[in-house]
SEVEX-136893 format. One record per residue (C-alpha): residue number from 1; residue in three letters; x, y, z. Coordinates in nm, 4 decimals. Example, Ala and Ser with C-alpha at 12.3 -4.5 7.8 and 13.67 -1.06 7.14 Angstrom:
ATOM | resi | resn | u | v | w
ATOM | 1 | ALA | 1.2300 | -0.4500 | 0.7800 $
ATOM | 2 | SER | 1.3670 | -0.1060 | 0.7140 $
//
This chain:
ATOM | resi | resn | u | v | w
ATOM | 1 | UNK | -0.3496 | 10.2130 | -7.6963 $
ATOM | 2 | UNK | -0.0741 | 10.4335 | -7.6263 $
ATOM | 3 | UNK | 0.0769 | 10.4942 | -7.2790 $
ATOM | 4 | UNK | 0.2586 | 10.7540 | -7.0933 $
ATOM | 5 | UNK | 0.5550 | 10.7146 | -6.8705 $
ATOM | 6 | UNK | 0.3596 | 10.7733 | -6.5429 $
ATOM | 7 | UNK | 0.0738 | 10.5448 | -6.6447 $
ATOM | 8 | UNK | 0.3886 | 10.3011 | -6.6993 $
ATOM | 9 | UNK | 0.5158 | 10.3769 | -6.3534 $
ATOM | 10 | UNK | 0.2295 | 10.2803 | -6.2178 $
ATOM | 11 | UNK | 0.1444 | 9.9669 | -6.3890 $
ATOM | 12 | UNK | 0.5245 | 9.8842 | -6.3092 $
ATOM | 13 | UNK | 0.5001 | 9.9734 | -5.9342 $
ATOM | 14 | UNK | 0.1706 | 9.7737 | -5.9021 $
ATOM | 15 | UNK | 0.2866 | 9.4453 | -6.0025 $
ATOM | 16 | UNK | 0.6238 | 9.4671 | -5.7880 $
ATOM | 17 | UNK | 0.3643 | 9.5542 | -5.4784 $
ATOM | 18 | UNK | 0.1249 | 9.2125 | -5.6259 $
ATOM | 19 | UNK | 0.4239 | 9.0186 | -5.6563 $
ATOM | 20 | UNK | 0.5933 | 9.1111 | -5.3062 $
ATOM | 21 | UNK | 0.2284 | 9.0280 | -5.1747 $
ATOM | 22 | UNK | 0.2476 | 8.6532 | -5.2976 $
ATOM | 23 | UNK | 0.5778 | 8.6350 | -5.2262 $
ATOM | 24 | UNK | 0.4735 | 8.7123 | -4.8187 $
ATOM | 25 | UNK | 0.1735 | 8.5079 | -4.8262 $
ATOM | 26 | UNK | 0.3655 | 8.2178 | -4.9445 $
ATOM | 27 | UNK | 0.6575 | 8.2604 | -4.6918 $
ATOM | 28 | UNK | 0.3991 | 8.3009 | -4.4245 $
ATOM | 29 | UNK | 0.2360 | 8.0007 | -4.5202 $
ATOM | 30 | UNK | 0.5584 | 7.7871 | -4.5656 $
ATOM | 31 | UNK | 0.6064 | 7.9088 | -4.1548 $
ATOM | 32 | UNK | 0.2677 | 7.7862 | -4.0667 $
ATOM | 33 | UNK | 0.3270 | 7.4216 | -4.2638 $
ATOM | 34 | UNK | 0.6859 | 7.4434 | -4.0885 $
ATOM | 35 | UNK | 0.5400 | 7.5178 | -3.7509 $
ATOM | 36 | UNK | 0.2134 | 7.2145 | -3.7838 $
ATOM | 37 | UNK | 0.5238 | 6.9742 | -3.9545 $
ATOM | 38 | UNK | 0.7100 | 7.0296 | -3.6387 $
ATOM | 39 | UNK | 0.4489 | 7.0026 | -3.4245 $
ATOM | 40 | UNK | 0.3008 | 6.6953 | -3.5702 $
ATOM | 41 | UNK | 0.6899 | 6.5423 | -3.5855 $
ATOM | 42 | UNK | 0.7240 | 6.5896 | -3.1704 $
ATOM | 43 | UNK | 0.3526 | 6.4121 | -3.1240 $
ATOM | 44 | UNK | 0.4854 | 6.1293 | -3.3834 $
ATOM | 45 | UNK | 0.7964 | 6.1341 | -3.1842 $
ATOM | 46 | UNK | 0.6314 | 6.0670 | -2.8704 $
ATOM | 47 | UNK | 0.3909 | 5.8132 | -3.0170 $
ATOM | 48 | UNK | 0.6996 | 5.6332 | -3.1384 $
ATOM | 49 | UNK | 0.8744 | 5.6664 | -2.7773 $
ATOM | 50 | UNK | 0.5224 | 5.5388 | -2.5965 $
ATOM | 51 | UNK | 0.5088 | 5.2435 | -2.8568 $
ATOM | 52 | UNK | 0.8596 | 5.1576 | -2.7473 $
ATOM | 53 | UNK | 0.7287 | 5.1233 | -2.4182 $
ATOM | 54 | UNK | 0.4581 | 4.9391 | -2.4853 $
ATOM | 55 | UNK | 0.6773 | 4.6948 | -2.7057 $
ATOM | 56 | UNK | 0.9212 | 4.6734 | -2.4468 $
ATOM | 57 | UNK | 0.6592 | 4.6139 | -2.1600 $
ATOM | 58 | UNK | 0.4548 | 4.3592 | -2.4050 $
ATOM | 59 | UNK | 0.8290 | 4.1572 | -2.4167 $
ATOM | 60 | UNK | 0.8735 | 4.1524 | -2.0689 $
ATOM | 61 | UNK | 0.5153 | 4.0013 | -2.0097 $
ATOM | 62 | UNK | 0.6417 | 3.7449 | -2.3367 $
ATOM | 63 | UNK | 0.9045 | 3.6417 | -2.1343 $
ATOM | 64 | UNK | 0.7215 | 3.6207 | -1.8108 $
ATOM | 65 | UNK | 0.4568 | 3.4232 | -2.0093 $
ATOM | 66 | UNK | 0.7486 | 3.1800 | -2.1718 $
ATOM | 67 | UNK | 0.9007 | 3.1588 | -1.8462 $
ATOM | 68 | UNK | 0.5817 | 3.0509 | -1.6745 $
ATOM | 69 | UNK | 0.5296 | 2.8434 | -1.9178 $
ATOM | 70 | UNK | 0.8578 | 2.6422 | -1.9449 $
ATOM | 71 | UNK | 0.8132 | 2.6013 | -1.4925 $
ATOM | 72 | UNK | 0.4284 | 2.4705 | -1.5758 $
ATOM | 73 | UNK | 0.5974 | 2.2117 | -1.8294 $
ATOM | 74 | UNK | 0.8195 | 2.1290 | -1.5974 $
ATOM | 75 | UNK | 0.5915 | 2.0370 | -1.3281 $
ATOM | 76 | UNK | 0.3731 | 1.8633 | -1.5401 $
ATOM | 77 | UNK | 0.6197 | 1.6387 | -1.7063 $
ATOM | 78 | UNK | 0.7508 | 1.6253 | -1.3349 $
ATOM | 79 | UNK | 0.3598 | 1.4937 | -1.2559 $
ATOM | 80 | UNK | 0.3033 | 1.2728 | -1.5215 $
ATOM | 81 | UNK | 0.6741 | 1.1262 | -1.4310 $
ATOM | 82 | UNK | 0.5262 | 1.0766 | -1.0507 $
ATOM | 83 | UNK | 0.1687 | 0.9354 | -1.1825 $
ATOM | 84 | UNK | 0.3463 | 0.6908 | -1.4081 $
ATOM | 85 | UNK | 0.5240 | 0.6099 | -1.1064 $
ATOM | 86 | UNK | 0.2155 | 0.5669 | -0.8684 $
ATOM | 87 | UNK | 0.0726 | 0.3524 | -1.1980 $
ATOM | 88 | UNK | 0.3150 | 0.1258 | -1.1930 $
ATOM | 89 | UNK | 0.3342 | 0.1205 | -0.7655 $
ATOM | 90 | UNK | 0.0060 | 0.0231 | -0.7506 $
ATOM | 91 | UNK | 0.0045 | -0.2265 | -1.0301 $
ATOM | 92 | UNK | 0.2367 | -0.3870 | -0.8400 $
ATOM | 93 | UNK | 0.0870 | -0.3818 | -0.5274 $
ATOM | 94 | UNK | -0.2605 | -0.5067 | -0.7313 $
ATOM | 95 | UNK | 0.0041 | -0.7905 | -0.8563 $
ATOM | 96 | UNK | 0.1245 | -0.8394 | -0.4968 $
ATOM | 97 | UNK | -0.2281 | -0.8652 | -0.3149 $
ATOM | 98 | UNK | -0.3733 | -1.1373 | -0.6021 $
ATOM | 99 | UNK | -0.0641 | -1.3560 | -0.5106 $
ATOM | 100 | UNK | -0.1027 | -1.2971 | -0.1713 $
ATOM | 101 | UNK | -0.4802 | -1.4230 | -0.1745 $
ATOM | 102 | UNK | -0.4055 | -1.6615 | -0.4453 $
ATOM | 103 | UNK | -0.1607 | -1.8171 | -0.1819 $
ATOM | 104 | UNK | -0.4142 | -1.7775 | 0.1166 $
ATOM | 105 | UNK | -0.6284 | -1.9780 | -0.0694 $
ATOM | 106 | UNK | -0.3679 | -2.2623 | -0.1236 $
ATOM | 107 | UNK | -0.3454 | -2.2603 | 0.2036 $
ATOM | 108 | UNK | -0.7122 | -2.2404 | 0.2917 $
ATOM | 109 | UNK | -0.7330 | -2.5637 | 0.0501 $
ATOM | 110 | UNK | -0.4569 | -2.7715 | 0.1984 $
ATOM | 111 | UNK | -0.5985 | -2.6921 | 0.5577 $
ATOM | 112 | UNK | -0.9494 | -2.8159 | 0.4222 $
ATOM | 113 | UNK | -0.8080 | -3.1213 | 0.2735 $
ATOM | 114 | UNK | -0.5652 | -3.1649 | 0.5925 $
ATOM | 115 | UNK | -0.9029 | -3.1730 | 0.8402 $
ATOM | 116 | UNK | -1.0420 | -3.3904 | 0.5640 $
ATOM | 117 | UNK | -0.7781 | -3.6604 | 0.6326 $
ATOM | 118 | UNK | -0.7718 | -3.5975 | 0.9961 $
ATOM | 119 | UNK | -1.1473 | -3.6532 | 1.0598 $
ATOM | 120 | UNK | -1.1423 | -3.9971 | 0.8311 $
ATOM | 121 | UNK | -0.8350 | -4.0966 | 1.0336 $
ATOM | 122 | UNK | -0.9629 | -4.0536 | 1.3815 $
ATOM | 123 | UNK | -1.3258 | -4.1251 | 1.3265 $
ATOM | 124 | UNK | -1.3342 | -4.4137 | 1.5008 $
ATOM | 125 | UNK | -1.2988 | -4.2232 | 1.8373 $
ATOM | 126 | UNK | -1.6091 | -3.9973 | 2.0181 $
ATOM | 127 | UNK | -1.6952 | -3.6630 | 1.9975 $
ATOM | 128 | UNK | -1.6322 | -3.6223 | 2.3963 $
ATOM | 129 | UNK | -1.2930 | -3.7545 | 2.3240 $
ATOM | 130 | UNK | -1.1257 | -3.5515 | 2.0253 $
ATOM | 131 | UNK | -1.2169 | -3.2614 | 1.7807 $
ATOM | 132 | UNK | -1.0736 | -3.1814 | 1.4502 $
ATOM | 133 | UNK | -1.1185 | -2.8159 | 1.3558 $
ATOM | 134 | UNK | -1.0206 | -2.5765 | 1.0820 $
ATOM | 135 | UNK | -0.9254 | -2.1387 | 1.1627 $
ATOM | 136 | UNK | -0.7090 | -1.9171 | 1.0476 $
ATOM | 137 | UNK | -0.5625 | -2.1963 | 0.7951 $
ATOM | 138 | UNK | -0.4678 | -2.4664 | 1.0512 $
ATOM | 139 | UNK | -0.6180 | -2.7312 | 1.1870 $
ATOM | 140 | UNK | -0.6795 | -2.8320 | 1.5503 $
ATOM | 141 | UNK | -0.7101 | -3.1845 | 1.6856 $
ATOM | 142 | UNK | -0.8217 | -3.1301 | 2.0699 $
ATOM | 143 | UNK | -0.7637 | -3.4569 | 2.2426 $
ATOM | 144 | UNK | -0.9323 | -3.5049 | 2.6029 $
ATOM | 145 | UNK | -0.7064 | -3.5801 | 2.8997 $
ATOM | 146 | UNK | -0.9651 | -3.9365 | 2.9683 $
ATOM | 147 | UNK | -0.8509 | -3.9958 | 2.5840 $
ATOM | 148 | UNK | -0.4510 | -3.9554 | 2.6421 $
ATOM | 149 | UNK | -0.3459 | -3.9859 | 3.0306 $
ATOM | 150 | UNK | -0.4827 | -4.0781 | 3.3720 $
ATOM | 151 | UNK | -0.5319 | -3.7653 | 3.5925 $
ATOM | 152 | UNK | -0.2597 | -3.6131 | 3.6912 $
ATOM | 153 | UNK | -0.0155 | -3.7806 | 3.4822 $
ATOM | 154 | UNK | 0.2147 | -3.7415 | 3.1202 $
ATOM | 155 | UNK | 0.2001 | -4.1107 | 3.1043 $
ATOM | 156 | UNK | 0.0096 | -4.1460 | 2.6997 $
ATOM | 157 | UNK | -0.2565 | -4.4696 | 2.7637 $
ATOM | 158 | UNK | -0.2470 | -4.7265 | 2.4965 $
ATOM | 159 | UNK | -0.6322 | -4.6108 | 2.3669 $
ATOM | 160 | UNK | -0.4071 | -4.2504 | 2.3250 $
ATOM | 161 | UNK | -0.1261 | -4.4113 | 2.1440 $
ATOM | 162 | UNK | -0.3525 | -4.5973 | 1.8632 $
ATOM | 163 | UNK | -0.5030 | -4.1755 | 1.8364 $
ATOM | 164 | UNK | -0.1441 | -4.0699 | 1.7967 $
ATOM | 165 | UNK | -0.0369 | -4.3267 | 1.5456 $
ATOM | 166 | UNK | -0.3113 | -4.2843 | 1.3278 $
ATOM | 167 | UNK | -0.2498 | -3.8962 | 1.3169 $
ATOM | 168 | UNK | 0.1038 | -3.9800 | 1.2362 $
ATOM | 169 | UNK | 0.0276 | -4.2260 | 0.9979 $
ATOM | 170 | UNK | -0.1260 | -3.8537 | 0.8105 $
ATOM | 171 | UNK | 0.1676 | -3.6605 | 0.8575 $
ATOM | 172 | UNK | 0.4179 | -3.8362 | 0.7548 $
ATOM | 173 | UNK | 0.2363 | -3.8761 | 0.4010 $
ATOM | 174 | UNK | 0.1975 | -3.4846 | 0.4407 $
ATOM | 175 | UNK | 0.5508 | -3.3831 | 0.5056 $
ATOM | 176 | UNK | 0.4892 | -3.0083 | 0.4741 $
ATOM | 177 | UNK | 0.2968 | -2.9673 | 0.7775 $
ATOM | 178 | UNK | 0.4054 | -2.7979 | 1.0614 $
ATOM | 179 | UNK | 0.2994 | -2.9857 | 1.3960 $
ATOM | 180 | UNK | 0.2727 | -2.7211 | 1.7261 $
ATOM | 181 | UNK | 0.1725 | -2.9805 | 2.0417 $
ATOM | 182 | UNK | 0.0097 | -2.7507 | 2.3504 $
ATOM | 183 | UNK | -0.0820 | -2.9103 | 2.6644 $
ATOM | 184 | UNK | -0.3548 | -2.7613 | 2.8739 $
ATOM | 185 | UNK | -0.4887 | -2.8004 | 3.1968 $
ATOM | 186 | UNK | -0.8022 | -2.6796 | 3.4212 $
ATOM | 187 | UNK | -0.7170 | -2.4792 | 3.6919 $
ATOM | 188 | UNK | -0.7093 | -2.7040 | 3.9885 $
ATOM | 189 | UNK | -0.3707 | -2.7291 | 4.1780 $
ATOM | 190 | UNK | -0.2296 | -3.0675 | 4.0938 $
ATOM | 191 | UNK | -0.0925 | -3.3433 | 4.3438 $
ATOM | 192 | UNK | 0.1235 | -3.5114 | 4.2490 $
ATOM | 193 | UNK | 0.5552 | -3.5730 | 4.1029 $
ATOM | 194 | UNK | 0.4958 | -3.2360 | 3.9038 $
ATOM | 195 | UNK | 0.5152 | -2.9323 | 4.1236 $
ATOM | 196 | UNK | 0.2634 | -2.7013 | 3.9339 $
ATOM | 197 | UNK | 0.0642 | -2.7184 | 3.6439 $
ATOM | 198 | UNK | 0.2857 | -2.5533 | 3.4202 $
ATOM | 199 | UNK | 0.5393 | -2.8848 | 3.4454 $
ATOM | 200 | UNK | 0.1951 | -3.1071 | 3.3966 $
ATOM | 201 | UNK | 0.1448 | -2.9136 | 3.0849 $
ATOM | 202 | UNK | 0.4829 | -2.9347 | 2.9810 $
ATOM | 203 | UNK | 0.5395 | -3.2633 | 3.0576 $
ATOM | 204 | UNK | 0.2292 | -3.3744 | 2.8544 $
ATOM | 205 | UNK | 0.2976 | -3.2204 | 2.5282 $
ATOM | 206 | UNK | 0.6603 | -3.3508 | 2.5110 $
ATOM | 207 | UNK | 0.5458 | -3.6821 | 2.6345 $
ATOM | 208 | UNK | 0.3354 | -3.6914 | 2.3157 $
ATOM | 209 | UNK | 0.6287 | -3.5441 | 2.0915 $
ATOM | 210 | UNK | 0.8350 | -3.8088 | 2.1876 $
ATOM | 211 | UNK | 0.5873 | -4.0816 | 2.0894 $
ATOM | 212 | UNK | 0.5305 | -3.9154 | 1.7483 $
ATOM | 213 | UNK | 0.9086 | -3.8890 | 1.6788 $
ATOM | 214 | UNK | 1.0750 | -4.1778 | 1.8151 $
ATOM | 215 | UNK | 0.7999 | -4.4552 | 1.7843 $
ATOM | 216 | UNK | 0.5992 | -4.3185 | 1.4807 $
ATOM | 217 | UNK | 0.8463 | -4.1380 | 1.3261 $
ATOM | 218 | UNK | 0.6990 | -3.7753 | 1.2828 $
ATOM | 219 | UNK | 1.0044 | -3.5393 | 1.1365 $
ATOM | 220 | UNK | 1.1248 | -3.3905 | 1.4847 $
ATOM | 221 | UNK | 1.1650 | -3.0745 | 1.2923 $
ATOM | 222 | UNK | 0.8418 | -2.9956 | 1.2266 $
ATOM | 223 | UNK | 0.7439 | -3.0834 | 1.6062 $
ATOM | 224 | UNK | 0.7384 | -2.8567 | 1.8425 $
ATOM | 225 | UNK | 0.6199 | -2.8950 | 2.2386 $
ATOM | 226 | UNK | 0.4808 | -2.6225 | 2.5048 $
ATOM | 227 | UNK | 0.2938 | -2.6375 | 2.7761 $
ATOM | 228 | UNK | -0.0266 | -2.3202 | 2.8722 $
ATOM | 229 | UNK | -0.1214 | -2.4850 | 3.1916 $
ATOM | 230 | UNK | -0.4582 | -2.3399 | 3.3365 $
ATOM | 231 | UNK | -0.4038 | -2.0255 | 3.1337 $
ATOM | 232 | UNK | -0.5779 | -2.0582 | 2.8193 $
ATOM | 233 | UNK | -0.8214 | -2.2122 | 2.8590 $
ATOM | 234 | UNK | -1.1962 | -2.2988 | 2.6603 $
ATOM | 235 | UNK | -1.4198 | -2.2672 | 2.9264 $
ATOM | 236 | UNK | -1.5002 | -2.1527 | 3.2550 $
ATOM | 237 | UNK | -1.3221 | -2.3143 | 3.5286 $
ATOM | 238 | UNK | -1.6169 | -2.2794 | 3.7848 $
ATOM | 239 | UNK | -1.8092 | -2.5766 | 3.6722 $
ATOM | 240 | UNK | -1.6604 | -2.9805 | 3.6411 $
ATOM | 241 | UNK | -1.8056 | -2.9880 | 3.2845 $
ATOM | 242 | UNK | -1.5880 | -2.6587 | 3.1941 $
ATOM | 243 | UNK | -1.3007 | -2.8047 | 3.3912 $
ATOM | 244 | UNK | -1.3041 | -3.1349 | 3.2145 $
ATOM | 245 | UNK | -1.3244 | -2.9285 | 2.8096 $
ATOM | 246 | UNK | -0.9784 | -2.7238 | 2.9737 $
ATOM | 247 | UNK | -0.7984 | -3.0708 | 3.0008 $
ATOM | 248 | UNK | -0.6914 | -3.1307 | 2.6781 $
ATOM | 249 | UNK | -0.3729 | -3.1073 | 2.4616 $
ATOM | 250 | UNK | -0.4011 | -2.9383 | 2.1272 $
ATOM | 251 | UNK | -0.2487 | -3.0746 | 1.7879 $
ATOM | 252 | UNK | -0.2093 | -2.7501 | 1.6154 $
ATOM | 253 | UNK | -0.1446 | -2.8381 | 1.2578 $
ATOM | 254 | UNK | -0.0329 | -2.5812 | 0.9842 $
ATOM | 255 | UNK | 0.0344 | -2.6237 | 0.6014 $
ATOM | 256 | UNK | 0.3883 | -2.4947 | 0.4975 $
ATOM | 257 | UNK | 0.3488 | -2.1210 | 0.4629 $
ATOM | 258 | UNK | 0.7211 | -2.0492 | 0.3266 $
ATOM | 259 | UNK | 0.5977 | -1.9016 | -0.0186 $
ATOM | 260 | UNK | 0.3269 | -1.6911 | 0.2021 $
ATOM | 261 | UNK | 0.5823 | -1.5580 | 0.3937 $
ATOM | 262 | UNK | 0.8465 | -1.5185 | 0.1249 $
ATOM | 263 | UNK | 0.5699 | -1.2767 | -0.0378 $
ATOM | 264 | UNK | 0.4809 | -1.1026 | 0.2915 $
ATOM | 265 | UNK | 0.8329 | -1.0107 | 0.3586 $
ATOM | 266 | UNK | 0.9335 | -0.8765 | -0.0044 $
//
């Protein structure tokens, strides 16, 4: 096929027009990728700024959490520091308490035992004229006034003198007893040498502390004298039988309590 210059022309002038078509389409959609590349690199951008913020937020709250966590192990070794503590407190105390009753019961033992010795040495005298008794861990030997002295007197009768030595005959084979003497009278006024009761009472118990020491030989440092005159008394003073019971002079004996109170006081 043969052609001519203008059908030439035209062919030529077509495919510069087709090309400078694609050539516009493609530049147009290069802008259009630009434009969505740009755009999607400012949302990626501020993705990447808002996940900054969140990782920087998330650290704080890390550090809040280790910071919590370091006070709460603090306290709790600071608890477990004050339990051990309290553990070993009231182990101690535990520790404390069974000596303390282990002791009261030594001396709940030796007060039995005392009374025991104490009844078998006086038994030979009447009910109406001494009592041996055991509370709060001592013993008590009441001894009538008709048993020791005539009324009105601190002079010790020879029936209360055999009573004396044969309680002293048990203390002195007990040497850790403590020996508290306490005269006692009813509540009639006296007369007579002493001016009051208070001197008859007096007068009484040291009467009797004297025989113990210096005849019988009772450790005068384990003895010790006072008189309670009308003022503490067992009965009622209104009747002759209550009067009579108030007349008396107590032996108050107590087991040696040093290792009791060494404990109490530590």
């Amino acid at each position: 096929m043969k052609y001519t210059g203008k059908t030439f022309s035209i062919l030529i002038v077509s495919l510069v027009l087709l090309a400078s078509c694609v050539s516009k389409r493609k530049y147009l959609d290069s802008q259009v990728a630009l434009r969505l590349s740009k755009s999607d690199s400012v949302a990626l951008a501020r993705k990447i700024n808002s996940l900054q913020d969140n990782i920087a937020q998330l650290q704080q709250q890390i550090k809040a959490l280790t910071d919590a966590n370091t006070s709460a192990q603090a306290t709790q070794n600071q608890l477990n520091s004050q339990l051990s503590s309290s553990k070993e407190a009231y182990q101690q105390q535990q520790q404390k308490l069974q000596q303390l009753q282990s002791l009261l019961d030594q001396q709940k033992q030796k007060a039995a035992e005392l009374r025991k010795k104490m009844t078998d040495a006086l038994s030979g005298f009447n009910s109406n004229e001494l009592t041996v008794t055991q509370k709060n861990g001592k013993v008590y030997v009441s001894l009538s006034e008709n048993l020791l002295f005539p009324s009105g007197s601190a002079e010790v009768n020879d029936k209360g003198k055999d009573a004396l030595s044969k309680l002293a005959a048990v203390l002195i084979i007990n040497p850790d007893i403590s020996v508290n003497i306490e005269g006692h009278t009813d509540s009639i006024p006296i007369r007579s040498k002493y001016p009051d009761n208070w001197a008859l009472s007096t007068a009484r118990s040291t009467a009797i502390v004297r025989i113990l020491v210096n005849t019988y030989h009772v450790d005068p440092a384990k003895v010790v004298a006072s008189g309670h005159s009308q003022y503490d008394p067992v009965e009622s003073n209104s009747t002759p039988e209550g009067r009579a019971k108030n007349r008396r002079t107590e032996i108050i004996l107590s087991p040696k309590l040093d290792e009791l109170y060494k404990l109490i006081g530590s």
